[in-house]
C-alpha positions in Angstrom: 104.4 102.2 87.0 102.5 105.3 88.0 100.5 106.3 85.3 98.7 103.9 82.1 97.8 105.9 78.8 94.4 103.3 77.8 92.3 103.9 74.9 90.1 106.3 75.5 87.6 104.9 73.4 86.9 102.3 75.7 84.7 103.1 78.9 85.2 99.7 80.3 88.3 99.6 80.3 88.9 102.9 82.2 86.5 102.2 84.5 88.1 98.5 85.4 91.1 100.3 86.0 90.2 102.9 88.4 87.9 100.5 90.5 90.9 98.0 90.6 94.0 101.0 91.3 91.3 102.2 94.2 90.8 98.5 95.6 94.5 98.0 95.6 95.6 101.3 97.1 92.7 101.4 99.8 94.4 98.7 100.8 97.6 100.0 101.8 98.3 101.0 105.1 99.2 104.4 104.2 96.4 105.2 102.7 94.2 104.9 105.5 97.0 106.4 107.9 96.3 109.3 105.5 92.2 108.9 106.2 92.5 108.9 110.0 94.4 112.1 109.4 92.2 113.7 107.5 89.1 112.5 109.6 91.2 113.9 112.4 91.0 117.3 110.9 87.3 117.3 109.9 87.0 116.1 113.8 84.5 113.3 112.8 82.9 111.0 115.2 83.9 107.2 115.1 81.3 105.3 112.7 79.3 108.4 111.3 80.4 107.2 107.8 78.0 110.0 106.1 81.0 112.7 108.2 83.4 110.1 107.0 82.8 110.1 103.2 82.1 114.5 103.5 85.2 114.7 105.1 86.9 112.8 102.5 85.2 114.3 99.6 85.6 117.8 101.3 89.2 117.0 101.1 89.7 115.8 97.7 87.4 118.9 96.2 89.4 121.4 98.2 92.9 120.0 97.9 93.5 118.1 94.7 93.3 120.3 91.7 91.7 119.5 88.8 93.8 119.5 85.8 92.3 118.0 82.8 94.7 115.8 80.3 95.5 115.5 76.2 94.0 111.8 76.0 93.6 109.1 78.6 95.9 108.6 81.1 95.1 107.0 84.4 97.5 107.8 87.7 97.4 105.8 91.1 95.7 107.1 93.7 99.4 107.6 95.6 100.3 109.7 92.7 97.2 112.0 92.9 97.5 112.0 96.8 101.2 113.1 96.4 101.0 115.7 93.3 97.8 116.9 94.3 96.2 117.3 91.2 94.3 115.1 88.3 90.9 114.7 86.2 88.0 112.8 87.0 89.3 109.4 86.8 92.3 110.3 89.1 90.2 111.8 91.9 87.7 109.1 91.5 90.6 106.6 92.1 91.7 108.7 95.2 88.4 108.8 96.6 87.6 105.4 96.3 90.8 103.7 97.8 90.2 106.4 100.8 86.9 104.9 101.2 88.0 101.3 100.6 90.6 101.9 103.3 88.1 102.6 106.0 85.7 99.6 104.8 82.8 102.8 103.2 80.8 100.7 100.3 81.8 102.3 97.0 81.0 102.5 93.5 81.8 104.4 90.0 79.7 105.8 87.7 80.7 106.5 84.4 79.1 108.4 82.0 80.0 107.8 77.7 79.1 109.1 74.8 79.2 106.1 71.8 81.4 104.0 74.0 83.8 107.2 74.3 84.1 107.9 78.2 83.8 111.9 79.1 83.3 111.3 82.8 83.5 108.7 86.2 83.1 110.4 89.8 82.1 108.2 92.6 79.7 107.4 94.8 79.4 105.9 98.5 77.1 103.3 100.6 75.6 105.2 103.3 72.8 105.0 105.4 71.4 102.4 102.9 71.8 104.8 100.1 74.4 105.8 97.2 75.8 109.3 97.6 77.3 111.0 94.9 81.2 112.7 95.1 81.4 114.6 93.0 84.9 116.0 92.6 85.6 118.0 89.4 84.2 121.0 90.5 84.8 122.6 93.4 81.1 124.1 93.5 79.8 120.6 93.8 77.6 120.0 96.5 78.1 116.7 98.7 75.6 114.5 97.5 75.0 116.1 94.4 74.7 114.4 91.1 77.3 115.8 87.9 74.0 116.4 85.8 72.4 118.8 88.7 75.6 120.4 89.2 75.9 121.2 85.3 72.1 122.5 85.6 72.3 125.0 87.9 76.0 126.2 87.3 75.5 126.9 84.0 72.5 125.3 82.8 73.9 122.7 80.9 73.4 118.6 80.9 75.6 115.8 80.5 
């Protein structure tokens, strides 16, 4: 199965299943042939994980389109790798299993309204600190967090 339709109403249970589709795909060998690739292109120097997770993120913001979905529906990160396009939770997915694959601490962060989840992007361990990836918008910064992002792009907040 490639993609799971899950009740969108439930934050949890979206969140569960993009942390485990990015634990089980970052551990494919594939997926990090597909990393070395792409750290190949961003020609990033062995163990600077900070290049390594802007070199991934770069990536994802510049070559998976975001294309928002009617309801919930949750795609492996293979899929979104292959189609080149998804939401938030898709490109969160992607991220993550491309960090998992080259052993970068990750995390999700998920943001709800009433236990109705608008939003998940990811972070990474680095340096000692977590560094948001934001991926929706291609005008995010690397390191920049959704709610600044809103702020100054069109002064809104989550």
């Amino acid at each position: 199965m490639r993609v799971w339709r899950i009740d969108s109403r439930s934050a949890a249970q979206t969140q569960a299943l993009v942390e485990h589709l990015a634990r089980l795909y970052g551990g494919l060998p594939h997926m990090r042939d597909c990393v070395a690739a792409l750290l190949n292109l961003y020609h990033v120097a062995p163990r600077d994980e900070r290049g390594m997770a802007r070199a991934i993120w770069t990536w994802v913001t510049r070559n998976v389109r975001f294309l928002n979905e009617a309801g919930e529906v949750v795609q492996t990160p293979a899929k979104t790798l292959r189609a080149r396009f998804g939401d938030c939770d898709d490109r969160t997915s992607l991220v993550c299993a491309m960090l998992e694959s080259i052993r970068i601490p990750w995390r999700t962060q998920l943001l709800s309204r009433n236990g109705v989840p608008y939003h998940i992007w990811p972070q990474a361990r680095v340096g000692g600190r977590w560094i948001d990836l934001e991926t929706s918008d291609e005008r995010a910064r690397f390191g920049e967090h959704p709610d600044a992002l809103m702020r100054r792009i069109a002064g809104l907040s989550l």
